[in-house]
C-alpha positions as CSV (number, residue, x, y, z in Angstrom):
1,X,5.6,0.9,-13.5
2,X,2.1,1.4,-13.9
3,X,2.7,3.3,-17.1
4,X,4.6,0.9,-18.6
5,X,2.2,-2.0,-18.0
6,X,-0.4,-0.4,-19.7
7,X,1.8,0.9,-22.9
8,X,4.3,-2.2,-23.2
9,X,7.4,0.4,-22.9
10,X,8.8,2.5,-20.1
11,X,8.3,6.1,-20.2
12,X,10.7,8.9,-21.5
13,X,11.4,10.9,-19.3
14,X,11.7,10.3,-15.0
15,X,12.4,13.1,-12.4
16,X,13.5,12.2,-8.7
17,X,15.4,13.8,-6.3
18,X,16.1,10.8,-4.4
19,X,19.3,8.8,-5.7
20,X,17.9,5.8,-4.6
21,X,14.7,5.9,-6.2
22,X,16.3,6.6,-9.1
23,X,19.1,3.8,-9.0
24,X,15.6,1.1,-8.5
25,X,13.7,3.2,-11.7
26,X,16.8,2.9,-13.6
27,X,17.4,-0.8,-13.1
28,X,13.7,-1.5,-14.2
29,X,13.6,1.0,-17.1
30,X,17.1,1.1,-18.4
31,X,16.1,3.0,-21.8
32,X,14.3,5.9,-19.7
33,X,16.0,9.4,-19.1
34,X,16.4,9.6,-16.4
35,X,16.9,12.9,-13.9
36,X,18.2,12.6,-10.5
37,X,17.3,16.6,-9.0
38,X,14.6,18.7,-7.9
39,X,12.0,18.8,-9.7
40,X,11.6,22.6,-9.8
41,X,15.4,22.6,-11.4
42,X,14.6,20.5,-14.5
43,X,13.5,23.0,-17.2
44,X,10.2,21.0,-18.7
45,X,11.0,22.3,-22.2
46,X,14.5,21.5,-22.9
47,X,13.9,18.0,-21.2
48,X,10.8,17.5,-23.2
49,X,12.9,19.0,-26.9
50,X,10.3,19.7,-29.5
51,X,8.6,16.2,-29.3
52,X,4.6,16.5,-28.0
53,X,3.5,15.0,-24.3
54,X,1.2,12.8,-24.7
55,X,1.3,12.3,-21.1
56,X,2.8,13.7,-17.6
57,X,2.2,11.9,-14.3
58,X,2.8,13.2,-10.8
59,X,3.0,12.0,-7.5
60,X,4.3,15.1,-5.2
61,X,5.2,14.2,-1.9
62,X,1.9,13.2,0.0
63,X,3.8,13.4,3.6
64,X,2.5,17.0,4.9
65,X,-0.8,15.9,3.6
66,X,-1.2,13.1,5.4
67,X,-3.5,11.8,8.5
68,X,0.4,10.1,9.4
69,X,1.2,13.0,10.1
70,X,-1.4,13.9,13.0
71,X,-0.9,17.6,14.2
72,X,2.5,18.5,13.4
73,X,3.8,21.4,12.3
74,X,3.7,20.8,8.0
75,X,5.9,22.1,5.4
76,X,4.9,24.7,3.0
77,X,7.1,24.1,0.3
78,X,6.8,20.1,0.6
79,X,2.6,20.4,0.4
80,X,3.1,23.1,-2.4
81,X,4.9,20.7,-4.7
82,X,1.9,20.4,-6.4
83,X,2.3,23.6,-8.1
84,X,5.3,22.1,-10.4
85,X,2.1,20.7,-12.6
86,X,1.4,24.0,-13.5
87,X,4.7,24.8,-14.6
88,X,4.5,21.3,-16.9
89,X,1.3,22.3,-18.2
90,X,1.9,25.4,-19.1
91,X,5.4,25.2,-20.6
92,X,5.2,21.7,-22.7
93,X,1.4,21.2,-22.4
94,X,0.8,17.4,-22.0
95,X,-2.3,16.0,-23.9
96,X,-3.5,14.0,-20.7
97,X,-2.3,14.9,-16.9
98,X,-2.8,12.8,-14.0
99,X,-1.4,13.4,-10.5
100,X,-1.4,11.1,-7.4
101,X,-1.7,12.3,-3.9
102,X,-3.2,11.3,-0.6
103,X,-7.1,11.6,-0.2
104,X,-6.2,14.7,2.1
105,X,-4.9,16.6,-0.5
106,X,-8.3,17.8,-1.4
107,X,-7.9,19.9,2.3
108,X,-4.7,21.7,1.3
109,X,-5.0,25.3,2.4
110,X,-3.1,28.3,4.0
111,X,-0.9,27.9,7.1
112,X,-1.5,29.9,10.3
113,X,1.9,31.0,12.2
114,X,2.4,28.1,13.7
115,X,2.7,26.0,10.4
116,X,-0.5,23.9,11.2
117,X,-3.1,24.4,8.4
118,X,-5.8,27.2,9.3
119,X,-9.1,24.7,9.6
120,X,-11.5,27.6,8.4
121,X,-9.5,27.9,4.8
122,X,-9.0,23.9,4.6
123,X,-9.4,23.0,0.6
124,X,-9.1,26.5,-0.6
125,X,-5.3,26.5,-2.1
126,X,-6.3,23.0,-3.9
127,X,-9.8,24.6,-5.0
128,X,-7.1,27.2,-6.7
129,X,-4.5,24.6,-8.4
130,X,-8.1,23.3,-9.8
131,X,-8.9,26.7,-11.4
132,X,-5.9,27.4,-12.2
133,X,-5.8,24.7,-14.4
134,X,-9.3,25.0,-16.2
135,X,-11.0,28.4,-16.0
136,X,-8.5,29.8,-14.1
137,X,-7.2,31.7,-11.2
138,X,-8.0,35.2,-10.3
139,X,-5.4,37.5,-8.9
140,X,-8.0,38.4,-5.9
141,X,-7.9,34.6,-5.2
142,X,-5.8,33.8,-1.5
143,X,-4.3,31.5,-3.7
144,X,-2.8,33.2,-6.4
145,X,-0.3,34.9,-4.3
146,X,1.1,31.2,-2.9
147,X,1.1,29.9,-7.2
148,X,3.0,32.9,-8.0
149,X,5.8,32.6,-5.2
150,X,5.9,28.8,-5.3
151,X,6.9,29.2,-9.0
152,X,8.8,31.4,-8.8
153,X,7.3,33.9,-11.3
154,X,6.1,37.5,-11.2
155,X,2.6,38.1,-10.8
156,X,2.5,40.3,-13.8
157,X,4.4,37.6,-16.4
158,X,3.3,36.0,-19.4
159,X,2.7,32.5,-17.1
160,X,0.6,34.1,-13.9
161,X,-1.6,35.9,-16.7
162,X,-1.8,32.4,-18.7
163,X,-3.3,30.8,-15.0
164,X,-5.3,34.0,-14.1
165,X,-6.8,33.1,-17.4
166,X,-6.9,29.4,-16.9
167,X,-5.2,26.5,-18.8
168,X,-8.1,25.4,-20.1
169,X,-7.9,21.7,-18.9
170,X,-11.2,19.4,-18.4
171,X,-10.2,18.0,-14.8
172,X,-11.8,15.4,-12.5
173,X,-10.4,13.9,-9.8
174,X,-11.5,10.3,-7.6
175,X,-10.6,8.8,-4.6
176,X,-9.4,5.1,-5.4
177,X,-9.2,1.9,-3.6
178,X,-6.1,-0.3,-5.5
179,X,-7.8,-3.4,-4.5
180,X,-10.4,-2.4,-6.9
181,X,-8.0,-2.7,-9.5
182,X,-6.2,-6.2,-9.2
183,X,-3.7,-5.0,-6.8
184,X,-3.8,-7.2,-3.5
185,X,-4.0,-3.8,-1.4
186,X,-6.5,-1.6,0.1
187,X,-4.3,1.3,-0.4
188,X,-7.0,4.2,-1.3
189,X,-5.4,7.2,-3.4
190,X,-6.5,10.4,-4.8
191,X,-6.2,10.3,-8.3
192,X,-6.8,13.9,-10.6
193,X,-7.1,13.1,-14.6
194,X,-7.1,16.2,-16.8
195,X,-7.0,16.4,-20.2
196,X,-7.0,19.6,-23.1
197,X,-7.6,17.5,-26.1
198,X,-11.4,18.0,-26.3
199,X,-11.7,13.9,-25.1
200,X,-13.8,12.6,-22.8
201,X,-12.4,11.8,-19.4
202,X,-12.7,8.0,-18.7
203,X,-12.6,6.6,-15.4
204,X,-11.8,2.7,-15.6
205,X,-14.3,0.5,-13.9
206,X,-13.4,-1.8,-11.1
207,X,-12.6,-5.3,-11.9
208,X,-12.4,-6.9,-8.2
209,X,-15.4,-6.7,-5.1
210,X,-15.0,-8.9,-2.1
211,X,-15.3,-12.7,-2.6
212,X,-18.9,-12.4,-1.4
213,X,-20.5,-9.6,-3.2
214,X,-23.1,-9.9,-5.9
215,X,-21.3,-9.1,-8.6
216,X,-18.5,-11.6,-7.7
217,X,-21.5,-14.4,-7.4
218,X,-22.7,-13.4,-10.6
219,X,-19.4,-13.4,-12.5
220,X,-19.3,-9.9,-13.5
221,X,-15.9,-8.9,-11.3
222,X,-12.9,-11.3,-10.0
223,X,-12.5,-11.6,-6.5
224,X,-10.0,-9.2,-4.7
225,X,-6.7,-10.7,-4.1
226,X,-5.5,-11.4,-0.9
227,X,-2.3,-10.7,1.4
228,X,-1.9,-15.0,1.3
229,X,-0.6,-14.3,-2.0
230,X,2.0,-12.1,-1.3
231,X,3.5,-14.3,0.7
232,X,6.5,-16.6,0.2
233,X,5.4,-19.3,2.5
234,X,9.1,-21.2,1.9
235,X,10.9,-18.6,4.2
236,X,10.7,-20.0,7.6
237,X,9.9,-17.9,10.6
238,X,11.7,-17.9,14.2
239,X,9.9,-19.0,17.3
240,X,8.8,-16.4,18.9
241,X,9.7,-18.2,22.8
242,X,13.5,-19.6,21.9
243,X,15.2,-15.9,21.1
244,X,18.3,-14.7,22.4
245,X,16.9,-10.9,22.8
246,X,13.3,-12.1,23.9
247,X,10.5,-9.7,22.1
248,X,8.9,-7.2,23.7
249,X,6.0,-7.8,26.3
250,X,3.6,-5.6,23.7
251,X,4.5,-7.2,20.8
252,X,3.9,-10.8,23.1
253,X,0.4,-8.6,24.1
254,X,-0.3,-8.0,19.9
255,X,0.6,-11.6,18.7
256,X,-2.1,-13.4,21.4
257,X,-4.5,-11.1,20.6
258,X,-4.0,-11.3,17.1
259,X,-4.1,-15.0,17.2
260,X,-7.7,-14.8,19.3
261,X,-9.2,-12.0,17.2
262,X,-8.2,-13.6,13.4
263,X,-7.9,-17.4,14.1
264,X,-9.9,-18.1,17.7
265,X,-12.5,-15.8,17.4
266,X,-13.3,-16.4,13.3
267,X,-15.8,-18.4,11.7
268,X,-13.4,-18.7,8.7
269,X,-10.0,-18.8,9.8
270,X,-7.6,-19.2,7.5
271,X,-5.5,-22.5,8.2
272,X,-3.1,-24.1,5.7
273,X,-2.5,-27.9,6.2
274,X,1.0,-29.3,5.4
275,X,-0.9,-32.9,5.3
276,X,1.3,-34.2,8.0
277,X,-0.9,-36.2,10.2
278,X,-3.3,-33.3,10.2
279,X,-0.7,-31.0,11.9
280,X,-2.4,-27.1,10.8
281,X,-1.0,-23.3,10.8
282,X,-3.1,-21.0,11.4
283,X,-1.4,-17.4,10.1
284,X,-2.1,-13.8,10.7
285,X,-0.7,-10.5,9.8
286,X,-0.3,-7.9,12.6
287,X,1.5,-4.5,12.4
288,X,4.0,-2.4,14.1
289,X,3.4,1.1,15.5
290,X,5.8,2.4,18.5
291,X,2.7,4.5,19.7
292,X,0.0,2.0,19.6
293,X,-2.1,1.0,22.8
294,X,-1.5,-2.6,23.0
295,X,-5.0,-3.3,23.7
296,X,-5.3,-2.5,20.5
297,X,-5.4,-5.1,17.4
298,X,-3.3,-4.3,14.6
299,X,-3.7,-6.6,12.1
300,X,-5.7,-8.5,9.8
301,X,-6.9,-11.5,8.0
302,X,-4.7,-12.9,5.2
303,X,-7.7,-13.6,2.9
304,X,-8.5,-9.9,2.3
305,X,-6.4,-7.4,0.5
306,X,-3.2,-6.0,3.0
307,X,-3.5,-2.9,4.3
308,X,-1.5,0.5,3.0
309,X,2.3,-0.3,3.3
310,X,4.3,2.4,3.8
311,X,7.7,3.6,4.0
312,X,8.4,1.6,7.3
313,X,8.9,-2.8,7.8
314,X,5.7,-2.6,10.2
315,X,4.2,-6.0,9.0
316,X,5.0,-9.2,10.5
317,X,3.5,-12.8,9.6
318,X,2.9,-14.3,12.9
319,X,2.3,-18.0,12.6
320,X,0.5,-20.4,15.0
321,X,1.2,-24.3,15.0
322,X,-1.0,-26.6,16.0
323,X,-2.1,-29.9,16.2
324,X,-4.2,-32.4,16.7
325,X,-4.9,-33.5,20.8
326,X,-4.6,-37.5,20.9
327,X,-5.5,-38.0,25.0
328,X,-1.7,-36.6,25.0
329,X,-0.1,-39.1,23.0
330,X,0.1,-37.4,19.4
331,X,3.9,-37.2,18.8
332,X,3.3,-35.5,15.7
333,X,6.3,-32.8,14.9
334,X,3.9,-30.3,13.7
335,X,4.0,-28.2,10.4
336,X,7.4,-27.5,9.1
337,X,8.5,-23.7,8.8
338,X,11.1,-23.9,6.2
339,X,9.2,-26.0,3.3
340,X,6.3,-24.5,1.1
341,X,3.1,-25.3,2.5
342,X,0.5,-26.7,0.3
343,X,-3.5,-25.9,-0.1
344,X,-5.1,-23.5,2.1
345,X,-7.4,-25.6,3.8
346,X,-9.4,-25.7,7.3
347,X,-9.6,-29.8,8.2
348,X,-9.9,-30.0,4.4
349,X,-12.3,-27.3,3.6
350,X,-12.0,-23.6,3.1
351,X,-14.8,-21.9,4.1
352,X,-16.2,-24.7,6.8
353,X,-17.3,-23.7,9.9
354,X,-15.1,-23.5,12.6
355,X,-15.8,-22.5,16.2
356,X,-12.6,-22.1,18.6
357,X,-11.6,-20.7,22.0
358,X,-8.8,-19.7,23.2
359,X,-7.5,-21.5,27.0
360,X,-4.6,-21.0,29.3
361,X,-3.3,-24.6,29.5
362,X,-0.9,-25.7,32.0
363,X,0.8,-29.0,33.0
364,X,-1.9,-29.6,36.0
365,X,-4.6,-29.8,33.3
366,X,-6.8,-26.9,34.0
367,X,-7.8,-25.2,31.8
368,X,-9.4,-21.4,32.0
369,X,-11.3,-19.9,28.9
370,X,-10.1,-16.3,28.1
371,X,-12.6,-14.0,27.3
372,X,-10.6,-10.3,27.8
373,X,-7.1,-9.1,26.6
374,X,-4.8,-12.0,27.1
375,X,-2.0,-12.4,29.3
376,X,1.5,-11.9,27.8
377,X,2.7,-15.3,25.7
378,X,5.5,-16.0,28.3
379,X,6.3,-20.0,27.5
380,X,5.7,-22.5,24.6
381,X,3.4,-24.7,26.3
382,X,1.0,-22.6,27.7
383,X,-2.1,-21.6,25.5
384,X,-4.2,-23.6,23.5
385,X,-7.1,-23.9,20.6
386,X,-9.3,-26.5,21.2
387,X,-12.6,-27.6,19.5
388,X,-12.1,-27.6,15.7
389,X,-14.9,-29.3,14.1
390,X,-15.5,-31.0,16.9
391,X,-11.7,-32.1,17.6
392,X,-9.6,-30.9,19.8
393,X,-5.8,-28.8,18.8
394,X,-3.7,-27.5,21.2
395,X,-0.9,-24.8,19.8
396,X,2.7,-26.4,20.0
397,X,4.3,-23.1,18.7
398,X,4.2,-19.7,17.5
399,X,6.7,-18.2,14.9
400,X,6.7,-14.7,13.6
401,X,8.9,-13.1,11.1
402,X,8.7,-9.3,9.1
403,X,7.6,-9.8,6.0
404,X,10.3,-9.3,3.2
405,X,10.7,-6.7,0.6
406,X,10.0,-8.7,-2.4
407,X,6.7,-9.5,-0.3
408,X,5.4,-6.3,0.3
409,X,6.2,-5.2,-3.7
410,X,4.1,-8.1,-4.4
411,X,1.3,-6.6,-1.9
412,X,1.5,-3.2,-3.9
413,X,0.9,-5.3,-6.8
414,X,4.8,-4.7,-8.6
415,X,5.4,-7.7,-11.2
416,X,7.3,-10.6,-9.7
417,X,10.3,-9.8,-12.1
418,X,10.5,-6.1,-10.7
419,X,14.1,-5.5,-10.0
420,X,14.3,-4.4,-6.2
421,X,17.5,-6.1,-4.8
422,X,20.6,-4.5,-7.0
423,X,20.7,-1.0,-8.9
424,X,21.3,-0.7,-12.5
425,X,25.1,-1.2,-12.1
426,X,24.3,-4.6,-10.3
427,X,25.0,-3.1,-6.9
428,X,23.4,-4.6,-4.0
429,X,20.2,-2.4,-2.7
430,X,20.0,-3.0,1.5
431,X,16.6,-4.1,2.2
432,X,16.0,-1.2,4.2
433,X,15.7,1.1,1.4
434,X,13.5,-1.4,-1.1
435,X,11.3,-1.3,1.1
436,X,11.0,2.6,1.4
437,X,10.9,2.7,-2.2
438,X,7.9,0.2,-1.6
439,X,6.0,2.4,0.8
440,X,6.3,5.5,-2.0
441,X,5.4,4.0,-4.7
442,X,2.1,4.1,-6.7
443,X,0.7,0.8,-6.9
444,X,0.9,0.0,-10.5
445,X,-2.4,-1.9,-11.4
446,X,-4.3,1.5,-11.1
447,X,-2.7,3.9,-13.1
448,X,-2.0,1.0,-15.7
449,X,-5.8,0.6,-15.5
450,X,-6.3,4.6,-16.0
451,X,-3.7,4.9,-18.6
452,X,-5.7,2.0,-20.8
453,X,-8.9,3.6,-20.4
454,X,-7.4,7.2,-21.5
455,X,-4.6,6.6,-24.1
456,X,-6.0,3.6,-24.9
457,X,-4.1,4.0,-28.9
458,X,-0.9,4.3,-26.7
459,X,-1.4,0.7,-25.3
460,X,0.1,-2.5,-27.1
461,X,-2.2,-5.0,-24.9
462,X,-5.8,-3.5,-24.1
463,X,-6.3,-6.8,-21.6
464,X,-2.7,-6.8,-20.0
């Protein structure tokens, strides 16, 4: 999508082994040809005909490469897909390359026998794709042997000789944050531009910093966007006490403690008034991971960019209402969930102070500050914020709800018109698999912003 963006049209030619990724591309990109294999069976000249490339991106599977991925066994062919650029470049010799990956790709390297990467030869296969590519790749390299096998080619033909010499690329590489780039994400990407048309490589400058660095308060960058603005605050969230299967005592555990660390426990929380009679939400994100400690905090504020979403639903929008404390009598019905709610405000100012605590509260009237991992949320009435600019709000409610698919494409910073919900044939796509098509894919402000500052004659808009 990014591609597109930046050049006005979608791209030629689109390889996926994944019928469902390619049912979402073709929906989008209609015009596009569009192959549904292996990449390593699509034969770059005959898809390519005699027309030049001005362009090739890739984004090989990043799994085996990935810190997810802890100290598991890894697949060698899945971490050699990598290789298939080679095969591009050499064969139909794009004019610009650029390839996506995890950061961790940088430490791809041998496997021992146990399939776990050999820590003493981390980065040395990837330190050969590099020569390969420009100078090239001697036969005595360790990874010359892997290239050859992984293309399948003979070690002797007219391609291994062409990488033993090199391909003769200019290559640079970056690690990326897409926040940086107008995408309200702090997804941060490897990113490798290589080029063989004598041009400079250009590496586009950041246009977003946090709302309170210098060259925000000078004007020279726009503040980052946040996860508030992926949000559809219309869809209305359940109650996280009146359930009929009741939620698990850890996810109970991560609510409260999200609720204390982003709302209690901030100077700034973010609190959006519905102007009813000063009734207040105060939101948060939190996250979902089986094997999480729940003393831990997963989660974060929604005035900063969300964090990496991935192929798995593991955000929910947990929302606390509260209200103002009249001596007991306010009968106020606090903020409504299924209405939009209007300017993000804290008692009518954004960034006033607030100071908060968090009490047990029961019926009797005690009250007992909380200081330590609280207890499990167990009933509606029970905990309380009090001491908002000098007033007093108790919490009538919590709701929580996972945060949609159309939410987290906005996150990865997708257009709002991106098809995600029906394939090209107007067939329904289960929400289970937009949002795995979500986690994979690249968020689009950053190549768009590459692509601009590269091809920049191949780009109708220069400001889009």
């Amino acid at each position: 999508m990014g591609i597109s963006m930046a050049t006005g049209r979608s791209v030629d030619i689109a390889i996926n082994h994944d019928p469902d990724a390619i049912a979402m591309h073709k929906a989008n990109h209609p015009t596009t040809k569009h192959y549904c294999e292996n990449v390593w069976d699509v034969d770059p000249k005959e898809a390519c005909g005699d027309k030049p490339v001005a362009l090739a991106w890739f984004s090989p599977d990043c799994t085996h490469f990935s810190r997810a991925k802890g100290g598991k066994p890894v697949d060698k062919n899945i971490r050699g897909l990598a290789w298939v650029t080679l095969r591009w470049a050499y064969m139909v010799r794009p004019r610009v390359i650029m390839l996506e990956n995890v950061p961790e790709i940088r430490t791809w390297g041998p496997l021992g026998v146990n399939n776990r990467p050999i820590k003493e030869r981390m980065g040395e296969t990837f330190e050969g794709f590099i020569q390969a590519l420009t100078s090239g790749l001697p036969k005595t390299h360790p990874a010359f042997g892997e290239m050859c096998s992984t293309l399948g080619i003979d070690s002797n033909s007219e391609m291994a000789q062409a990488l033993e010499k090199g391909l003769g690329y200019d290559v640079e590489y970056r690690i990326l944050r897409s926040c940086d780039y107008g995408a309200p994400t702090t997804r941060t990407r490897f990113y490798l531009v290589a080029r063989c048309d004598g041009r400079k490589i250009v590496w586009a400058e950041p246009t977003r910093a946090p709302k309170d660095s210098e060259e925000v308060r000078i004007g020279e960058k726009l503040p980052y966007r946040t996860a508030a603005e992926c949000i559809d605050w219309s869809i209305p969230a359940k109650s996280i006490f009146e359930r009929e299967k009741p939620l698990a005592e850890n996810t109970l555990r991560r609510i409260a403690k999200g609720i204390q660390k982003f709302v209690v426990e901030n100077p700034e929380p973010f609190i959006i008034s519905d102007d009813n009679d000063g009734d207040m939400v105060a939101p948060t994100l939190i996250q979902y991971h089986s094997e999480q400690n729940d003393s831990e905090v997963r989660g974060q504020k929604l005035s900063e960019p969300i964090m990496t979403v991935d192929t798995n639903p593991r955000y929910a929008l947990s929302c606390a209402y509260i209200m103002k404390n009249y001596a007991g009598g306010y009968t106020g019905s606090g903020s409504a969930a299924d209405k939009p709610l209007s300017t993000i405000s804290c008692s009518g100012a954004h960034h006033a102070e607030v100071q908060a605590f968090l009490v047990k509260y029961f019926s009797t009237g005690i009250a007992k500050s909380v200081n330590e991992p609280l207890d499990t949320i167990t009933t509606k009435d029970r905990f309380a914020v009090v001491t908002i600019h000098g007033e007093d709000y108790i919490i009538t409610d919590i709701k929580m709800r996972m945060l949609q698919p159309r939410e987290l494409f906005n996150a990865q910073g997708f257009p709002k018109d991106y098809i995600i919900d029906k394939d090209d044939r107007g067939k329904p796509y289960p929400k289970s698999k937009q949002v795995a098509r979500c986690g994979n894919a690249v968020t689009p402000p950053v190549p768009a912003a590459l692509v601009r500052a590269n091809l920049p004659e191949m780009c109708e808009r220069k400001d889009c």
